[in-house]
N, C-alpha and C positions, 0 to 999 in steps of 0.2 A: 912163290905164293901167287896163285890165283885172284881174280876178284870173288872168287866165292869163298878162298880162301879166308881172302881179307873179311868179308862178312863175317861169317862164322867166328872167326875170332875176335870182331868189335862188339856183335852182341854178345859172347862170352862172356867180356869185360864188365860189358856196360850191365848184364843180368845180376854179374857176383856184385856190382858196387849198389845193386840197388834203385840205380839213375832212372829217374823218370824219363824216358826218350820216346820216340816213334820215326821209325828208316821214311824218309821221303827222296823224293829226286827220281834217280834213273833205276834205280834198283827197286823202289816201289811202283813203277812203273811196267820194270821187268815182271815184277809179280802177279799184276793184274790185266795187262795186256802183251804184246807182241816184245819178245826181248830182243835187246840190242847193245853193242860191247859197250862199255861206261871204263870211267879210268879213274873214278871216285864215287867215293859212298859221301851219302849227305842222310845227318842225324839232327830232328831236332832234339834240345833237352833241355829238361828244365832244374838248372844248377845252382843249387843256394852257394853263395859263394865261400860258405864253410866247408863245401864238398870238391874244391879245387885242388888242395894237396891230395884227396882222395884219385881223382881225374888222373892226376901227375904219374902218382904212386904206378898206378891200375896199367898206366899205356909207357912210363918212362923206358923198357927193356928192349924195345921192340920198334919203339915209335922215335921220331925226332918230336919233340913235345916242348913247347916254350909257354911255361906258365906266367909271362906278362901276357902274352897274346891271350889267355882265357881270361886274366882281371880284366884286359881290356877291351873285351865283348861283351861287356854288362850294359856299352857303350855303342853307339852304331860305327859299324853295321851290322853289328851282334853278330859275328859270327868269329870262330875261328878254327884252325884245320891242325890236323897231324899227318907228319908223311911217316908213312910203315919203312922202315930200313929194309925189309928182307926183299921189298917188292917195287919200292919208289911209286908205289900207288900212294893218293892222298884220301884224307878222310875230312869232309866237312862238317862241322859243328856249329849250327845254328840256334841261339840262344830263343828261347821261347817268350816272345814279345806281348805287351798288352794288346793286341791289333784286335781286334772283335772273331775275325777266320779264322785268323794261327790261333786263337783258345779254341773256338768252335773243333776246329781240325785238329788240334790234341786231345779235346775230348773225346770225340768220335772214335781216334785209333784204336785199332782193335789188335786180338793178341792171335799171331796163327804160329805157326812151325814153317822155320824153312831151314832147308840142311838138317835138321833131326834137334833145329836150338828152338828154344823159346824167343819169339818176338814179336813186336810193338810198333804197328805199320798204319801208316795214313791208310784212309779208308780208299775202295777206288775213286768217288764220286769227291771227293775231297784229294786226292791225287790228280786231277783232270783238273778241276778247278785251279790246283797250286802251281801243274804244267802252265793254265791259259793264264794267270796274273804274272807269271815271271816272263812268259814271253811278249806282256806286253811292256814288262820294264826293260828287256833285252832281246829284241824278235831272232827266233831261232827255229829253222826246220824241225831242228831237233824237238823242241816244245813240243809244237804243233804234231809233228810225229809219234811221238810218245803218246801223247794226249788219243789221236787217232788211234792207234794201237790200242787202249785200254780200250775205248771206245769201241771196237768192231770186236773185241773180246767178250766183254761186259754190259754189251749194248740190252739186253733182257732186263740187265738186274738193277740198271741203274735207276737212285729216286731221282727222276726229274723235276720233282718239283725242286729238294734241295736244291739240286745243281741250277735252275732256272733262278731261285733266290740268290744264292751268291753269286752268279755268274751277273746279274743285275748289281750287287752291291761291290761288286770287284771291276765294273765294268768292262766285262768278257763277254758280255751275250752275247752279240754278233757273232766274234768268233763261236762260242759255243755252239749256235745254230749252225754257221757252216759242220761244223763240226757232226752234228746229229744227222744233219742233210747229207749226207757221203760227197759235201763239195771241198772238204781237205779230205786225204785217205791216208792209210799210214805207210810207212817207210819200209820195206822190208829189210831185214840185214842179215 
């Protein structure tokens, strides 16, 4: 199995259950700028915790799937993963938090087609943003790259004023200006 594989068949799941989600990380990344091999999917979602035996049910055939690890992502660091058996790819699942952004940026998400599925992807400008706040929690080329990548993509379309606002309330703007200014570039791979 693929990593497009493995897409294809977590939004299957996640579309029949109904799960309010939207694909962030390297795959939404891939979609809006320069793509580059990833070794996991990262999904947020927003799961009432009466839809956990639903989760289980949906991914148990396929996936290694431990439902303490979902009760205990209501908790920080809100998140929790499944590893796909066919493929030993992992799939992260991050719980949709009160932060002021992560609502902002699930609202935003918008619905496109990839692989021929229906799905529920951070926006690009709101993808960039999510790149430059995690790489200042964990600094990574990769971020930075990605982030460039969308950016020499999508450089026409993007609203910059949003991105100026939260890139100020996430404290990212610097980076974000290099970023605009062609003085980080992206990675090719």
């Amino acid at each position: 199995m693929t990593e497009r594989d493995l897409l294809v068949d977590c939004l299957r799941r996640l579309n029949r259950m109904q799960v309010a989600y939207m694909l962030t990380g390297s795959m939404a990344s891939n979609y809006w700028g320069i793509p580059r091999t990833t070794h996991d999917l990262d999904f947020v979602v927003q799961l009432p915790p009466t839809s956990i035996a639903t989760v289980v049910a949906a991914f148990r055939d396929d996936f290694h799937v431990d439902e303490t690890a979902i009760r205990e992502a209501y908790r920080p660091p809100h998140q929790f993963n499944m590893l796909d058996n066919r493929s030993a790819l992992k799939v992260d699942f991050w719980m949709l938090r009160p932060e002021p952004f992560e609502r902002e940026m699930f609202a935003r998400r918008v619905s496109v087609t990839l692989f021929d599925e229906p799905a529920h992807i951070a926006t690009v400008e709101d993808v960039i943003l999510h790149k430059l706040y995690w790489n200042n929690i964990t600094p990574s080329e990769r971020q930075l790259g990605d982030a460039a990548g969308v950016i020499a993509v999508q450089r026409v379309k993007l609203d910059l004023a949003y991105l100026h606002h939260w890139a100020d309330q996430l404290q990212v703007r610097a980076t974000l200006d290099d970023l605009l200014a062609g003085r980080i570039r992206p990675k090719h791979t």
